[in-house]
C-alpha positions as MATLAB code, in Angstrom:
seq = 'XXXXXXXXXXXXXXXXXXXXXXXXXXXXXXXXXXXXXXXXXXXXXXXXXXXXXXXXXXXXXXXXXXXXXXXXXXXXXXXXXXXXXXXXXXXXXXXX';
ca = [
     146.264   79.835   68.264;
     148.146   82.843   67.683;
     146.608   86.088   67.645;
     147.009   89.075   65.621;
     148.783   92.278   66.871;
     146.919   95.540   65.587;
     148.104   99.199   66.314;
     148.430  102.362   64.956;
     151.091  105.280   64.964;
     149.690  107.206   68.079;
     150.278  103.405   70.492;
     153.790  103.263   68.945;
     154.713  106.956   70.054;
     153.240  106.054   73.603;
     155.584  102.866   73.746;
     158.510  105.209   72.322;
     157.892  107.682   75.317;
     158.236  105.266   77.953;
     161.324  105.246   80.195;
     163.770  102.704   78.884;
     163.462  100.169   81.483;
     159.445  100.312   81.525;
     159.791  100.334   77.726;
     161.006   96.852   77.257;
     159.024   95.528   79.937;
     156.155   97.017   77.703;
     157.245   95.240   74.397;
     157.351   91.944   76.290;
     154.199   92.310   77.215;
     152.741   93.205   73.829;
     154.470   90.692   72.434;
     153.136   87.962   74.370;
     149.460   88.889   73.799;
     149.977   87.501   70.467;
     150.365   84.027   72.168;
     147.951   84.840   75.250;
     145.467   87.607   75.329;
     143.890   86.975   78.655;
     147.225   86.281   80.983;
     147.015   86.122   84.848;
     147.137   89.975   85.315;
     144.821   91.094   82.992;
     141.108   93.034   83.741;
     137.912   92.932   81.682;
     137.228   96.208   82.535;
     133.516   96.909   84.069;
     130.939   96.705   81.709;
     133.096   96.585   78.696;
     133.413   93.003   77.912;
     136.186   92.062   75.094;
     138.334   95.245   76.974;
     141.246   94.679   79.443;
     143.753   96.393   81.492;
     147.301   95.498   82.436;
     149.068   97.438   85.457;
     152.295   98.225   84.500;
     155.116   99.667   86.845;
     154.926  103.514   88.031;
     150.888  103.734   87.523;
     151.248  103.265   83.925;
     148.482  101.150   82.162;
     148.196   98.642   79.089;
     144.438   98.501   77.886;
     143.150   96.880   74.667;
     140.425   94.984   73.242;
     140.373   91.056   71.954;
     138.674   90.276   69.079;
     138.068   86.521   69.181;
     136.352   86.086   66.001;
     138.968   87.936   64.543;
     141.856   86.687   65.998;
     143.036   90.041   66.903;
     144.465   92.061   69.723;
     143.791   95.938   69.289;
     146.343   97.856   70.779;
     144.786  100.842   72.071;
     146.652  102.763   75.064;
     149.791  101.966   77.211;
     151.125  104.834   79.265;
     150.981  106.504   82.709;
     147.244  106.600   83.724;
     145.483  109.780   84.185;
     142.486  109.837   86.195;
     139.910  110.492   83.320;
     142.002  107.655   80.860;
     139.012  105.354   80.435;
     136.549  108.126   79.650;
     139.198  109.189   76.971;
     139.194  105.953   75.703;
     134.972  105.898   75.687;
     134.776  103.398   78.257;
     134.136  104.746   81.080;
     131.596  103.344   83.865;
     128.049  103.293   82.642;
     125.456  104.982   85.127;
     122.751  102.497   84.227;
];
């Protein structure tokens, strides 16, 4: 079951700013989430079920959300990580 690829203009500049090399390693990747969302190397990230995180080379960071009743993949980061990225994103740990 294929999944649906969904970004916006911002995640294509990101992908455009990577260094070559890392850049088509990046649009492998992407592209493959269409076939498998959840592959080997992906994270749910804590408390934030339906988000995940790919490490990519040089401390850069793929992180998205599946949306299985949807069928969709949103695209919503990939770039080097600063140390506040997930609380950028709003998902950062919850103090519960």
């Amino acid at each position: 079951m294929r999944y649906r690829l969904r970004f916006d203009r911002r995640f294509m500049r990101q992908i455009e700013s990577l260094p070559g090399d890392l850049r088509s390693v990046a649009r492998r990747l992407v592209g493959s989430l269409a076939e498998q969302p959840r592959p080997a190397q992906a994270k749910e990230l804590d408390g934030h079920p339906t988000y995940f995180r790919i490490w990519l080379p040089r401390t850069h960071r793929l992180v998205y959300q599946i949306l299985d009743d949807e069928q969709a993949v949103d695209l919503l980061y990939i770039g080097p990580k600063p140390p506040d990225l997930y609380e950028q994103l709003g998902l950062g740990r919850r103090s519960d």
